[in-house]
C-alpha positions in Angstrom: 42.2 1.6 -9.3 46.1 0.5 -8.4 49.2 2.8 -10.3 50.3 0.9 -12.4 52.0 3.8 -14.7 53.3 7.2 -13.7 54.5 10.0 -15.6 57.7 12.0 -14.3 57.6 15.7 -15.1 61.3 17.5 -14.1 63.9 19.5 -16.3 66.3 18.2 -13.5 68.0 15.4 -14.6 68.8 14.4 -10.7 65.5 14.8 -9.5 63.9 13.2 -12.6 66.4 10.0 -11.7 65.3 10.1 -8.4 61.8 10.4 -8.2 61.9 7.5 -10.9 63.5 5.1 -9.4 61.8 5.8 -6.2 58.3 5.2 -8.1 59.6 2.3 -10.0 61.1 0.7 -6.7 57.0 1.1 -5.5 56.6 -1.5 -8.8 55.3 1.3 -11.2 56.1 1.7 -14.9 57.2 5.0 -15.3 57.4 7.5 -18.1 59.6 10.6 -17.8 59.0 14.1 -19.2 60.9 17.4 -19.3 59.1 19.7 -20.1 55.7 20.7 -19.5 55.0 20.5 -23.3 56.7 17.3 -23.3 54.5 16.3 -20.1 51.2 16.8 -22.6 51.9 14.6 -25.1 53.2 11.9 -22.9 49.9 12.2 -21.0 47.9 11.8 -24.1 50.1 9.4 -25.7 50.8 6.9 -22.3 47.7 7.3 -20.3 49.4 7.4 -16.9 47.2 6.7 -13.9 49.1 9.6 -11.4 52.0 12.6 -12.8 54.3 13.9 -10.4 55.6 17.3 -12.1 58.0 20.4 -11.2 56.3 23.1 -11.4 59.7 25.8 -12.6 60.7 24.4 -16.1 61.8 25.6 -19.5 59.8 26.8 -22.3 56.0 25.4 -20.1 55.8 25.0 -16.4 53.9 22.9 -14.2 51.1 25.6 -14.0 50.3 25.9 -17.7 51.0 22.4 -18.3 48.7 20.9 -15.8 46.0 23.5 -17.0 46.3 22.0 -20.2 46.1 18.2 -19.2 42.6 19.3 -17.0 41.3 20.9 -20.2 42.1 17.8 -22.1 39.1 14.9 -22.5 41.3 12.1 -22.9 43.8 13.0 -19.3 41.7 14.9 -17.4 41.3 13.3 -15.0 44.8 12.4 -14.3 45.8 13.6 -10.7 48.9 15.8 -10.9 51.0 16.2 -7.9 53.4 19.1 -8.0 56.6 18.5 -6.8 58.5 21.6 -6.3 60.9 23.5 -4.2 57.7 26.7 -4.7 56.5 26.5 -1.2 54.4 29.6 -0.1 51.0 29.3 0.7 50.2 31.4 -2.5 51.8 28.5 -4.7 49.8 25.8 -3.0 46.8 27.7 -3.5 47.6 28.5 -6.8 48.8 24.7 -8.0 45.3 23.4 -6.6 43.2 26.4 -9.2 45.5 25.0 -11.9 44.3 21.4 -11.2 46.9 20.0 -8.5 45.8 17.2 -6.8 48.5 17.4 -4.4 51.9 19.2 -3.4 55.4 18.0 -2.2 58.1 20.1 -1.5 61.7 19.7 -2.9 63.9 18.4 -1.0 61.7 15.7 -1.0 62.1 12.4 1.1 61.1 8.8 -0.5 57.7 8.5 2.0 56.4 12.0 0.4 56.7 10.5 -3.1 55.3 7.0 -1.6 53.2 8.6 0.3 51.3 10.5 -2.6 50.8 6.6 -4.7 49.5 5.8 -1.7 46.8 8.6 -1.4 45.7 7.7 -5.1 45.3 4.4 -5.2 
């Protein structure tokens, strides 16, 4: 199944710009989030086929907010690749128990992000 619509997921207004144009340049539609609370209904609402979310926000983070989306019927299974500047092994551990398909670490280059639409396709 191509991506054809990807959810953004960053309380950074700089990374949130960048990763979307870097998906949209890749010819995706692409919704932006956030918040992790944001990021739920978004899911729910859009139906995106891939979210790439930051894992340290406001008010929900990454963690809880990809627990959620896997505990959800209608985007469960929605890959979620975190996207973070977390990178000890214990994060990457703990990102794949909460549901992470996949990990990049901040600063991220423009083949990482490709790189991971690639892997899902």
């Amino acid at each position: 199944m191509p991506i054809r619509k990807v959810l953004v997921v960053d309380d950074s207004p700089t990374d949130l710009a960048n990763i979307k144009n870097i998906v949209t340049e890749a010819g995706c539609v692409v919704v932006t989030a956030t918040s992790g609370k944001e990021a739920i209904e978004k899911a729910i609402a859009e139906k995106p086929d891939l979210i790439f979310m930051d894992i340290i926000m406001p008010d929900m983070d990454g963690y809880a907010a990809c627990r959620s989306l896997a505990a959800e019927t209608t985007t469960k299974g929605i890959p979620v690749v975190f996207v973070t500047s977390k990178n000890q092994k214990a994060d990457r551990l703990w990102a794949q128990m909460q549901g992470g398909k996949a990990f990049v670490t901040k600063p991220y280059t423009a083949d990482a992000i490709i790189d991971q639409l690639k892997a899902f396709l």
